[in-house]
C-alpha positions as CSV (number, residue, x, y, z in Angstrom):
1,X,32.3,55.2,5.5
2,X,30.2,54.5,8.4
3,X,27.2,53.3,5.6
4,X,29.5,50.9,3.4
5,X,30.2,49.0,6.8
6,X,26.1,48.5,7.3
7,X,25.7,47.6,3.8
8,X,28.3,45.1,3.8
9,X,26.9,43.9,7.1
10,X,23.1,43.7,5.8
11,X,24.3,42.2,2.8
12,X,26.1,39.3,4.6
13,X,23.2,38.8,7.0
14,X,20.8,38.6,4.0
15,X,23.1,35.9,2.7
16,X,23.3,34.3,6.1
17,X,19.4,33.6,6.0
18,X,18.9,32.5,2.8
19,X,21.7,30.0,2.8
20,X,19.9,28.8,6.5
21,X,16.5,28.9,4.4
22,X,18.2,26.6,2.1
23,X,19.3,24.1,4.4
24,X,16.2,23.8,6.2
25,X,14.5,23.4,2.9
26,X,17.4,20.3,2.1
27,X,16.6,18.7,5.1
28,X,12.9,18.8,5.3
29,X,13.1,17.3,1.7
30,X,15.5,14.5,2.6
31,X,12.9,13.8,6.0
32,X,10.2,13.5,3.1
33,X,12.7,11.0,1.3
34,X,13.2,9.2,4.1
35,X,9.5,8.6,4.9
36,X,9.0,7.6,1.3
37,X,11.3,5.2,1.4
38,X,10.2,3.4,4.3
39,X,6.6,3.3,3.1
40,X,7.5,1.5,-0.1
41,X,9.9,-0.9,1.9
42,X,7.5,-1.5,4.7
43,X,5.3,-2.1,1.3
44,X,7.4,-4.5,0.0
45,X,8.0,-6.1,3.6
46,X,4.7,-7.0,3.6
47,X,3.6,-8.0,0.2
48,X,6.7,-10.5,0.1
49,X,8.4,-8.5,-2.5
50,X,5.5,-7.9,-4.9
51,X,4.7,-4.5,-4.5
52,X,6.9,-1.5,-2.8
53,X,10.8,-1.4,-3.2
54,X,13.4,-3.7,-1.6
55,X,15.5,-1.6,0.6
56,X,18.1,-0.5,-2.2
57,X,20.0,1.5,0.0
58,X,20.2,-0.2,3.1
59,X,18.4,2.6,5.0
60,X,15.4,0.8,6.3
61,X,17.4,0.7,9.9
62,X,16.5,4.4,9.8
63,X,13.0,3.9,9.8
64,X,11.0,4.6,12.7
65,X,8.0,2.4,14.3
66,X,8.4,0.7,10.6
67,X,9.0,-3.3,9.8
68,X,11.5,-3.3,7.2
């Protein structure tokens, strides 16, 4: 009985860390986003609109050291 308990328990911590491995992995891809995004708008910024992207979703605010 003693060995269903620790199985159960491994099994749940196993699941634990990949769903934590999956969130990190979320994040880090929505930081890269992020940094994209303000590139191309700090692009557009200063080409006066001819190159880059116009800030589409209004997330420029959240860029840092950029001039968007």
């Amino acid at each position: 009985m003693k060995h269903r308990h620790v199985e159960q328990i491994a099994a749940l911590a196993l699941l634990a860390l990949i769903t934590l491995a999956a969130c990190v992995d979320a994040q880090d891809d929505q930081d890269l986003d992020l940094k994209h995004h303000c590139e191309m708008v700090g692009i557009y910024t200063q080409s006066n609109g001819e190159y880059g992207w116009p800030d589409y979703n209004n997330t420029a605010h959240l860029c840092e050291g950029e001039k968007a």
